[in-house]
C-alpha positions in Angstrom: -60.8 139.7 80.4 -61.3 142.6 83.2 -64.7 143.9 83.4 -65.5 148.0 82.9 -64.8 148.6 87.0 -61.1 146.9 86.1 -60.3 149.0 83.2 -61.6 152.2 85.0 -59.4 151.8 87.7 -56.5 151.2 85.3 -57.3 154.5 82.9 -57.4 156.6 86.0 -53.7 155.5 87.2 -52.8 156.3 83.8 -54.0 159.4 83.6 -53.4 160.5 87.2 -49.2 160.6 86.2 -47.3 163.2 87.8 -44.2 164.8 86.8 -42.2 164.9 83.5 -44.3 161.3 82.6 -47.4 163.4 82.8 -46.4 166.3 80.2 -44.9 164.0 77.9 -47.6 161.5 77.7 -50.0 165.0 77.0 -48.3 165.5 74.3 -48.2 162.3 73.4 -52.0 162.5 73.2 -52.0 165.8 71.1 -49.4 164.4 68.9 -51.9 161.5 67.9 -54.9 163.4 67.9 -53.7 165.9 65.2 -53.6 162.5 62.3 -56.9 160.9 64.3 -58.6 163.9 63.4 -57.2 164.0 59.8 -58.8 160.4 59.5 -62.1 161.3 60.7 -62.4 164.5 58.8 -61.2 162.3 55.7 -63.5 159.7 55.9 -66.5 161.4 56.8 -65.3 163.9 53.6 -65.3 161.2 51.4 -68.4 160.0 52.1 -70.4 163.7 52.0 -71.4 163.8 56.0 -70.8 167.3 57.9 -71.8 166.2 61.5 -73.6 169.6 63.3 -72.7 166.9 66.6 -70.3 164.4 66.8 -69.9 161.7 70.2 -66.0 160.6 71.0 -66.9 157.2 73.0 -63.4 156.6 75.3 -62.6 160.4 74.4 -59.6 160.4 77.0 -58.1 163.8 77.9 -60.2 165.0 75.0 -57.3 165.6 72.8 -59.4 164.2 69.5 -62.0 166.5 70.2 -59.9 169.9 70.8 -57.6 168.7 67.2 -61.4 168.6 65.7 -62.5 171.9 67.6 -59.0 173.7 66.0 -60.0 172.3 62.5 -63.8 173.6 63.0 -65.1 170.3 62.5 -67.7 168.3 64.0 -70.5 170.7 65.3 -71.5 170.3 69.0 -68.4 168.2 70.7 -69.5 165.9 73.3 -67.5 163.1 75.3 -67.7 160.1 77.3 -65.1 158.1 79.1 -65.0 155.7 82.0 -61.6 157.1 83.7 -62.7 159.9 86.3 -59.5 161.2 86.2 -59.3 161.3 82.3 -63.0 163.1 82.3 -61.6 165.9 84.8 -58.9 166.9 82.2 -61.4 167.0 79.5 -63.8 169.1 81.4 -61.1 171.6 81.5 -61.4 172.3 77.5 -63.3 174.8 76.7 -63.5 173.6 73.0 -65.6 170.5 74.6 -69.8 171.7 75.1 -69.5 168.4 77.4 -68.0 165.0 78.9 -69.6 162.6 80.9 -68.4 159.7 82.8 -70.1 156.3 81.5 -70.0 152.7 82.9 -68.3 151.6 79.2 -71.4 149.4 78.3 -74.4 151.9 77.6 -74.3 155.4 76.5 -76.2 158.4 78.0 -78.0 159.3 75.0 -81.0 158.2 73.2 -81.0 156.6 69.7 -80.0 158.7 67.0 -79.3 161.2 69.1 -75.6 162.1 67.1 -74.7 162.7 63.7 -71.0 161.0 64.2 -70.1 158.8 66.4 -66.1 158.3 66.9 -64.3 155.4 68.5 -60.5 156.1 68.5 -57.8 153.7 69.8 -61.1 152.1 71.8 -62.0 148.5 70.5 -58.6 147.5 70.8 -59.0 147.8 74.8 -62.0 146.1 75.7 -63.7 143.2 76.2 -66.6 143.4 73.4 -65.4 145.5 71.4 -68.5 144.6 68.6 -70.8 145.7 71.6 -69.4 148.9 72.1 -69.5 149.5 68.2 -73.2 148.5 68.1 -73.8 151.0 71.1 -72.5 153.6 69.5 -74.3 153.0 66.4 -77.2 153.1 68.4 -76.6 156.5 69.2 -74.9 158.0 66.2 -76.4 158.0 62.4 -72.6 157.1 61.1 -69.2 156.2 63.8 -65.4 156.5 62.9 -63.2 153.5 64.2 -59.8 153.3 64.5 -57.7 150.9 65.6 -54.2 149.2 65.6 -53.8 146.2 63.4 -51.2 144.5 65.5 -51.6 140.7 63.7 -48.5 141.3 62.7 -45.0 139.7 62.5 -43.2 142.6 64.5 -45.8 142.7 67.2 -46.4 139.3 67.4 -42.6 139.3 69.2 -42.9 138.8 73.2 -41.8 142.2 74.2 -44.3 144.1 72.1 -47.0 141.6 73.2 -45.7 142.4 76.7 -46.0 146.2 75.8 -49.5 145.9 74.0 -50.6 144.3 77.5 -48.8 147.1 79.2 -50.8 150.2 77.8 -54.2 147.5 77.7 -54.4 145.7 74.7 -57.3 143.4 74.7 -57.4 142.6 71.4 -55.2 142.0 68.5 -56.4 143.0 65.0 -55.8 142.7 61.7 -58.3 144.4 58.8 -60.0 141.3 57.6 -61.0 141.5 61.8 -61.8 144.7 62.0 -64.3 144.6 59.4 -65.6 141.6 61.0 -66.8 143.5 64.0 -68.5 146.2 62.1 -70.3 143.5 60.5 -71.0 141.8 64.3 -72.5 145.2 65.3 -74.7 145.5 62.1 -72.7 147.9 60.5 -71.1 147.8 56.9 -67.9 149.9 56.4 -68.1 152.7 54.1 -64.5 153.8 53.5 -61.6 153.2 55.1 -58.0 154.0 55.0 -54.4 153.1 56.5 -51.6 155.2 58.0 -48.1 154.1 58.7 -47.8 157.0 60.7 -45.6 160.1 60.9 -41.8 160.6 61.4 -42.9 162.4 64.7 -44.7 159.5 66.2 -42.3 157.3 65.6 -39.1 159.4 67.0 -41.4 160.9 69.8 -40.1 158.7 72.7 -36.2 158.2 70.9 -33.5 159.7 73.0 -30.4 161.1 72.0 -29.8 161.7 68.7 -28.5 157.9 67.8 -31.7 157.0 68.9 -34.2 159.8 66.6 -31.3 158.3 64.0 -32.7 155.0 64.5 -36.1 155.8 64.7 -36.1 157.8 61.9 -34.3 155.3 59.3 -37.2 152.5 60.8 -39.9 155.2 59.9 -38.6 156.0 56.0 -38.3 151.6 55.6 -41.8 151.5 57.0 -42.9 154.3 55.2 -41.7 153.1 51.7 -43.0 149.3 52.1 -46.3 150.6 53.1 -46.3 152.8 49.9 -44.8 149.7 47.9 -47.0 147.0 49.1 -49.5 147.7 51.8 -50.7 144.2 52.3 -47.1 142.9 53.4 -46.7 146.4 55.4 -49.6 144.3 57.5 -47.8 141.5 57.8 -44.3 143.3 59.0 -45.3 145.8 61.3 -48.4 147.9 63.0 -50.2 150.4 60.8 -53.4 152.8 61.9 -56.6 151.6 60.1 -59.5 153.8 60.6 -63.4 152.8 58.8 -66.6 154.9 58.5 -69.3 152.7 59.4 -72.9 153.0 58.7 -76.0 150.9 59.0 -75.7 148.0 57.1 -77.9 148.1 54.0 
């Protein structure tokens, strides 16, 4: 497992692209951050909280945070991130009060210090993941997970394994595990849901219009066997699960 120095060095080359690679993977970003932030904004509804400060630990180019800015949710919008580069794009939104870099293990703040805590696309790339969750809770009265559940038949193949590894996958989940690490960080999980995803995420990087064809015919067959049966939509192929964790008890 590469330690925090590791993974900062590989965020950085990420998201120190140039070129054509650079604008598309932005929009990449803002693409996912607009249903992120309807997950967060759902969960937190269900369960009555309206943070007036919300923490994004491994906020990126800040993306989450701006989507949550535009929908005038969260209160105060802070950040923390271990890529330098990724925290010098962030510092460039205006709709972010502040972004700090961290060393990935402990957060600048003291206990309590945030009413929601969010941990987007994060677990699923390091080394602890149950420490980082616990660390956040620390800090924040309720956090927002998402992740990947990638125990799955289709990603279990050797070229999405291969890809998984490429954009640093460190772990492989499925929801029975993902609960498992709230419950390793002390937490118990308040609500949760599960997203397929969009037609637009899943055309976004088709080219030519056989290929958005293709894309789109795999996204209505996904899209209706989640609907159908979402325990063996788990089994076939990756769908989002996000949680609202609190304290346990």
């Amino acid at each position: 497992m590469p330690d925090a120095a590791q993974l900062a060095r590989f965020y950085d080359a990420a998201y120190s692209e140039g070129g054509d690679a650079a604008q598309r993977h932005s929009r990449w970003r803002a693409l996912g951050a607009v249903a992120k932030a309807g997950h967060v904004i759902e969960l937190c509804a269900r369960a009555g909280i309206r943070p007036a400060s919300t923490l994004e630990v491994g906020c990126g180019d800040g993306a989450l945070l701006c989507e949550l800015a535009a929908r005038g949710f969260g209160g105060r919008l802070h950040g923390v991130e271990i890529s330098r580069a990724a925290v010098s794009i962030a510092r460039q939104r205006a709709q972010i009060e502040w972004v700090s870099l961290y060393d990935g293990s402990r957060l600048p703040a003291p206990d309590g210090a945030y009413d929601l805590g969010v941990l987007s696309h994060v677990l699923e790339h390091v080394a602890d993941p149950a420490a980082l969750l616990a660390e956040a809770a620390r800090a924040c009265a309720a956090v927002v997970v998402e992740v990947p559940l990638e125990a799955n038949w289709s990603a279990g193949r050797r070229g999405k394994r291969r890809h998984a590894l490429d954009v640093g996958h460190l772990q492989r989940l499925d929801r029975r595990g993902a609960r498992a690490l709230a419950a390793r960080a002390g937490l118990s999980v308040a609500g949760e849901l599960e997203d397929p995803l969009g037609r637009e995420a899943h055309t976004f990087f088709a080219r030519g219009a056989a290929g958005r064809a293709r894309a789109g015919a795999k996204w209505a067959l996904r899209k209706a066997l989640h609907r159908l049966s979402p325990a063996l939509a788990r089994r076939a192929f990756t769908v989002h699960y996000a949680c609202l964790c609190l304290p346990a008890g």
